[in-house]
C-alpha positions in Angstrom: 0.0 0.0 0.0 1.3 3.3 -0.6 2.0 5.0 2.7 2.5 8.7 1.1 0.1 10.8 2.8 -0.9 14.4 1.0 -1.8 16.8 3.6 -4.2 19.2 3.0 -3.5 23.1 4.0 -0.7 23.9 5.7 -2.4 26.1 8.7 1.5 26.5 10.4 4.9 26.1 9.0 8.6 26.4 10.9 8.7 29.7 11.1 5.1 30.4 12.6 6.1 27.5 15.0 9.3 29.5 16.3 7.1 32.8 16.7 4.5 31.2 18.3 7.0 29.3 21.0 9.3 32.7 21.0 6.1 34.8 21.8 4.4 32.5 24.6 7.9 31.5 26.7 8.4 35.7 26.4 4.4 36.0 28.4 5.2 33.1 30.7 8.4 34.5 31.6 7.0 38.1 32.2 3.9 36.7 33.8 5.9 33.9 36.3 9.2 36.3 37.3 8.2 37.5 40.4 6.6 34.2 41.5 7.2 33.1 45.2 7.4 29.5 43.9 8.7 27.6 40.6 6.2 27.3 38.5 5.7 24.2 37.0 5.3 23.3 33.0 3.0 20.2 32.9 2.8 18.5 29.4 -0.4 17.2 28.5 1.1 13.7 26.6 0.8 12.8 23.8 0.4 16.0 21.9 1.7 18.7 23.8 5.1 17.5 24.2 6.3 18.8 20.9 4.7 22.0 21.9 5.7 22.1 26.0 9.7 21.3 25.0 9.9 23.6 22.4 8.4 26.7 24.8 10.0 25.6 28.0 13.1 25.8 26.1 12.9 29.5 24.7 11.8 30.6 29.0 14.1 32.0 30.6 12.6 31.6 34.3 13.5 28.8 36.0 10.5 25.8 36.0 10.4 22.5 37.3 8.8 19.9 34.3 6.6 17.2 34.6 3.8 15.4 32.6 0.0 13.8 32.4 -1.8 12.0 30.0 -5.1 11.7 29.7 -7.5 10.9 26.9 -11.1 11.6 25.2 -10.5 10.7 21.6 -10.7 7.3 19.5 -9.8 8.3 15.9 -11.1 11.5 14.8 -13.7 12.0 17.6 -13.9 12.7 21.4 -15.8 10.1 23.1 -17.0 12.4 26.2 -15.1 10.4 28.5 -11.9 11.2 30.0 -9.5 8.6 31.0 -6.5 9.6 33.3 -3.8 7.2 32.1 -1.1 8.9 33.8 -0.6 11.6 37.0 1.2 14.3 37.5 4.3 12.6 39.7 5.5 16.3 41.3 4.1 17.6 44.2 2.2 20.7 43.0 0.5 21.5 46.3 0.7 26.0 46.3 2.3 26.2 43.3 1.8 27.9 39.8 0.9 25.1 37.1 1.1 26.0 33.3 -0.9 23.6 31.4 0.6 22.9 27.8 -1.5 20.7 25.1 -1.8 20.9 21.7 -5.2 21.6 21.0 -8.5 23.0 22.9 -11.6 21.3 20.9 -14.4 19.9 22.8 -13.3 21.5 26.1 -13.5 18.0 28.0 -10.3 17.2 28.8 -9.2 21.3 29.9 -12.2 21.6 32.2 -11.2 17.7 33.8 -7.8 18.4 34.6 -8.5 22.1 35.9 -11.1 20.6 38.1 -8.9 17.8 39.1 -5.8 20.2 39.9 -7.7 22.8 41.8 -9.6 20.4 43.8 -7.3 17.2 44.5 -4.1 18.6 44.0 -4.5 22.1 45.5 -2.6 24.1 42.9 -2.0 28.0 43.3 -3.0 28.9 40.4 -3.3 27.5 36.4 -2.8 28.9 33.1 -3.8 26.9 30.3 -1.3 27.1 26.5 -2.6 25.5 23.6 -0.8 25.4 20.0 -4.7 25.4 18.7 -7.8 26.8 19.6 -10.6 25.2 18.0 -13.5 27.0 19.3 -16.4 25.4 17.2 -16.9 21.8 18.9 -16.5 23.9 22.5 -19.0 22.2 24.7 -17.3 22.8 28.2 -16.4 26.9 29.1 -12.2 26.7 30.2 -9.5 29.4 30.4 -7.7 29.8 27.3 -4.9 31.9 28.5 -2.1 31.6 25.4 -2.9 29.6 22.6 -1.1 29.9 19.1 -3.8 29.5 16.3 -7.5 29.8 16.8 -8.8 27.6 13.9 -12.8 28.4 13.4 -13.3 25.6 11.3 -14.6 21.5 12.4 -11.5 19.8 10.4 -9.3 17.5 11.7 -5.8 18.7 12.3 -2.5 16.9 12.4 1.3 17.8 12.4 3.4 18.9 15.6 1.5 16.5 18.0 -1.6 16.6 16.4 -2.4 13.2 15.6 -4.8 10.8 13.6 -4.6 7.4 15.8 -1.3 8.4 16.9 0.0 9.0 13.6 1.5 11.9 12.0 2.1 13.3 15.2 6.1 14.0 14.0 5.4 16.5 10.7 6.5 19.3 11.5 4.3 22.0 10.9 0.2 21.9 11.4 -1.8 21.1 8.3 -5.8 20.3 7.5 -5.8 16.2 7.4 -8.1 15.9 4.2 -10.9 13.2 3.6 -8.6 10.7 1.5 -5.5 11.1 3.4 -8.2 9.5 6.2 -9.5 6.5 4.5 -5.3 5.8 3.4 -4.7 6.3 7.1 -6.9 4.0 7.9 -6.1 1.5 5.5 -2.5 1.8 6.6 -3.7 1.3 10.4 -5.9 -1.9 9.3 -2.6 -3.5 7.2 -0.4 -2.6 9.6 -2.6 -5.0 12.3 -2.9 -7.7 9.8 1.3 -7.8 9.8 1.5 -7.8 13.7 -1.2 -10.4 13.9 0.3 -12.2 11.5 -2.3 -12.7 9.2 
């Protein structure tokens, strides 16, 4: 099978990337300089890593890094459950938190884990970053403090941790994932389990 996938638009290229990074770690830094405590960068895995390293990298205040990972998509869609698959490992108890993922859709998994921090965890405060902003699924009303793209439209996007089924999460740059390029994905994902089964 041929394994070439043609992206749609390109919504974000290298360049865009570095000024979006450039500008955010610039707020954070100004925002978090005077704080009492290190703040501390979580990750949301899978897809904000890209996004998290890249910014905590061009911050010149002095964080402390960890990660979560939680889930509320199977393919293409968000299944309006959350599944925490893994915790926060620092203790965060009083201190600032700045939340990193790579795209705000439904809302579901922002308003879970600002709930979850506030009320388990005791955080001082929480400022959410996202790479996207994709304001037109939006069922659940979060903070949206620094994002880098505000998309208006319901298409899926991939690239820079953006994923289809964990794929294409390593492109760099964000681009529309187009109708085709989703029935070769998923031909590629059902051949692909036919060789690891064996069959």
């Amino acid at each position: 099978m041929d394994k070439k996938i043609l992206v749609g638009k390109r919504l974000l290229d290298r360049d865009d990337i570095e000024s979006i990074c450039t500008t955010i770690a610039k707020k954070l830094d100004a925002k978090f300089e005077n704080s009492e405590t290190l703040p501390v960068v979580v990750g949301i895995l899978k897809g904000g890593a890209p996004f998290m390293c890249d910014i905590v990298r061009k911050m010149k205040t002095i964080v402390s890094i960890d990660f979560m990972s939680v889930s509320s998509y199977s393919g293409t869609q968000s299944t309006g459950e959350l599944k925490m698959k893994m915790d926060i490992s620092t203790d965060i108890k009083g201190r600032d938190v700045i939340l990193v993922d790579d795209v705000v859709d439904t809302g579901l998994t922002t308003y879970y884990l600002v709930k979850y921090l506030k009320e388990k965890r005791g955080v001082k405060s929480i400022t959410t970053v996202f790479l996207v902003d994709k304001p037109a699924k939006r069922k659940f009303d979060v903070p949206v403090d620094y994002y880098g793209l505000r998309y208006e439209g319901e298409d899926y996007l991939i690239g820079y941790g953006l994923d289809y089924n964990n794929l294409l999460r390593n492109i760099f740059g964000v681009f529309l994932l187009t109708k085709p390029d989703i029935e070769k994905l998923n031909g590629i994902l059902e051949e692909d389990s036919k060789k690891a089964l064996g069959e």
